[in-house]
C-alpha positions, 0 to 999 in steps of 0.5 A: 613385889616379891616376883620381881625381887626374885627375878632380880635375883635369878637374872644377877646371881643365878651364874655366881650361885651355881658357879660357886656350888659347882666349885664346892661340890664338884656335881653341876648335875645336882647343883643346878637341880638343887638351884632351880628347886631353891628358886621354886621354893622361894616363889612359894614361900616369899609372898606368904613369909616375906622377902628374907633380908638377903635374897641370894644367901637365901637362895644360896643357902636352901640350895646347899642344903638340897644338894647335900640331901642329894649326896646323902641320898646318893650314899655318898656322904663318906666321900663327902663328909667333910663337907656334910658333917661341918654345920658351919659349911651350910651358910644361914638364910640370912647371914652373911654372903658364905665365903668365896661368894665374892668371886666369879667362878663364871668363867669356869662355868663356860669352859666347862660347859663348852668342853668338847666332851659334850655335844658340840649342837648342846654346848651353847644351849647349856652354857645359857642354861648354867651361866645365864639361867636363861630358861628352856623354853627361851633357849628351845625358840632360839634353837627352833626346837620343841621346848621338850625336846630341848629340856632332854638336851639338856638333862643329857648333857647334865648327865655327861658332865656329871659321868665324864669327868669334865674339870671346873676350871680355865683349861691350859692355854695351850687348849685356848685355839680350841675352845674360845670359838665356842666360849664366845658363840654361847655367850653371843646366844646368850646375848641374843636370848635376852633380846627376844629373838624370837617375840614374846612379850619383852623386846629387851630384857636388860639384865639378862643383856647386861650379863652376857655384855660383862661376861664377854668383857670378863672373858677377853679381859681374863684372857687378852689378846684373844681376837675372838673375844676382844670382837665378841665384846666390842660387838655386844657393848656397841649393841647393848650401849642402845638400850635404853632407846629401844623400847618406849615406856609402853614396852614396844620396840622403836625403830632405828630411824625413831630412836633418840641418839641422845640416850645411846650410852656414849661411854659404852661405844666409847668402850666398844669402838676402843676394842674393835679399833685394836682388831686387824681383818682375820679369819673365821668366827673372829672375823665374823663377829668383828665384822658385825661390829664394825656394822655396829659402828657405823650406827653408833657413831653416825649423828642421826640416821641421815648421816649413816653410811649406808653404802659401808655398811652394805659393804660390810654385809657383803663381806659378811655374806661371803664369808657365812653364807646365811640368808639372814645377813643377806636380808640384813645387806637387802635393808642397807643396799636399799638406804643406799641405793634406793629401794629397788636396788634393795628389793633385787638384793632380797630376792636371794634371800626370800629364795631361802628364807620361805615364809620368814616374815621379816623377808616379808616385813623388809619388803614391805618397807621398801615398797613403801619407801618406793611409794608402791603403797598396794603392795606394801600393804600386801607384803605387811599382811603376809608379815603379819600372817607368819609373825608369831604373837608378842611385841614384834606382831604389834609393832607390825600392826601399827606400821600397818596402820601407819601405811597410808599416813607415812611413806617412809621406812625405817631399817633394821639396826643390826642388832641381834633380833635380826641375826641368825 
């Protein structure tokens, strides 16, 4: 009980907790320290005390008062002393939410955690860390780098922050051409990290979806008629608007073809398709994103998987591959040109992309599905072995298990839906 409560309050408030710490005392460095060490001490104290009546003024609280112990121990206190002599500064664990707590300081967050004064391979990395509190050891599997070495990352970057100056706030407009490309990656990423890109034992970890969803909404909203984020939040709200078919009760991914349209949340595609009918073919990371959207579309709007139109969605991947060049959305097109032409037209399209994606187990895992769609029922089983030998443990190696099993019952095969487990 007392986990989940706490997970409850990391995923919703970890971001407006440390935004308005960070807008108080201008330190991100010591803030997110002190936030993570509240966060701790609530694990430790809350099974034996109990869950406090306000969980994030709790956590609020003891984390302000960490990093005012920080700023005393730094011999900074004159500097400060406004904010370290005023008691009333400090808000009780229990009380009311401290003033200004109603407002979102999380958009500031990502502009400064995206400012080209840092690294630009880190900025993603540390606008999960700052305004999703997504943990190191997921950002370091999206990153495919040791989770050691991601944490030095990131302890670097925090130290820049602190030494450089960098300002907590929405830049000049005149800086906007600049910073939106990557405002709307780290978002994305972040949006990919809660859907377990990587296994593990969550297929879809909603809240933390939910957030990166409202984020990008927040920014295109706060400042509209970017086309970079108007794409980015059609392309997460049409994604995320299937959630609740993803996973069956026993916590397992379902697959396209499987899932029950009648959960998809019509209001949210409603919402989605409203921001990307208002886009024009463009240029670079807007075009990217709209692009995949438009994938997005097509599955949202198509009645049942028999009525997908698969032949504009290989299209669309085209247009896509053209423009990235990954091998990922050369995968993906492998998948739609199989519905739509057959599986051997599909299996001669993932021929490139298993040319440079080695070992990948879903190159491995798409092949299967066409083979046995193609009624090759040896071979399918075979490419469903090497799947299953280079998938790491979680949910995804079971799913592959049970399409395994599953193999001489069931000739058909269902397709990726676009989603972001399956993208670079």
């Amino acid at each position: 009980m007392t986990g989940g409560v706490l997970d409850e309050v990391w995923r919703s408030h970890w971001g407006r907790l440390l935004g308005h710490l960070v807008h108080r005392f201008g330190r991100p460095d010591l803030v997110e320290d002190a936030l993570a060490d509240a966060f701790a001490e609530a694990a430790s104290r809350w099974p034996a005390e109990g869950v406090p009546d306000n969980p994030a003024g709790w956590v609020h609280a003891v984390a302000h008062r960490r990093v005012v112990d920080a700023l005393r121990r730094e011999g900074t206190a004159r500097a400060k002393a406004h904010l370290l002599v005023d008691e009333d500064a400090v808000p009780p664990a229990d009380g009311p939410e401290p003033p200004g707590a109603d407002t979102d300081d999380r958009l500031a967050l990502l502009f400064m955690v995206t400012h080209p004064a840092l690294a630009e391979e880190v900025r993603p990395a540390l606008a999960l860390r700052f305004v999703l509190g997504v943990p190191t050891a997921d950002i370091a599997r999206l990153f495919l780098v040791p989770q050691a070495t991601m944490a030095a990352r990131l302890t670097r970057a925090k130290r820049r922050l602190a030494t450089a100056g960098i300002p907590f706030a929405v830049p000049d407009p005149a800086e906007w051409p600049d910073r939106l490309d990557d405002v709307a990656r780290a978002v994305y990423l972040a949006f990919t990290a809660a859907y377990a890109p990587a296994g593990g034992e969550d297929v879809v970890r909603v809240s933390e979806a939910g957030e990166a969803v409202r984020l990008a909404g927040l920014a295109a909203d706060l400042l509209p008629g970017q086309p970079v984020l108007e794409a980015l939040a059609a392309l997460l709200t049409l994604q995320h608007a299937r959630r609740d078919s993803r996973v069956t009760p026993g916590g397992h991914p379902v697959r396209l073809a499987d899932q029950d349209r009648s959960r998809w949340r019509r209001e949210e595609i409603d919402a989605g398709l409203h921001r990307l009918t208002a886009l024009t073919p463009t240029a670079g990371l807007a075009e990217e994103l709209r692009l995949q959207a438009l994938v997005a579309a097509f599955h949202d709007t198509a009645a049942t998987h028999s009525d997908t139109d698969w032949a504009a969605i290989a299209r669309t991947y085209a247009r896509l591959e053209a423009l990235t060049g990954s091998p990922v959305v050369r995968l993906n097109r492998a998948v739609a040109v199989g519905e739509a032409s057959g599986p051997m037209a599909g299996l001669a399209v993932l021929r490139a992309a298993a040319d440079r994606l080695p070992g990948h187990h879903r190159v491995a895992l798409v092949r299967a599905e066409l083979l046995r769609r193609d009624g090759r029922q040896a071979l399918a089983a075979v490419a469903y072995d090497d799947a299953l030998a280079a998938c790491p443990a979680g949910v995804e190696r079971q799913h592959l298990l049970e399409r395994r099993a599953s193999l001489a019952a069931d000739g058909s095969a269902g397709a990726d839906d676009g989603g972001p487990r399956s993208r670079a």
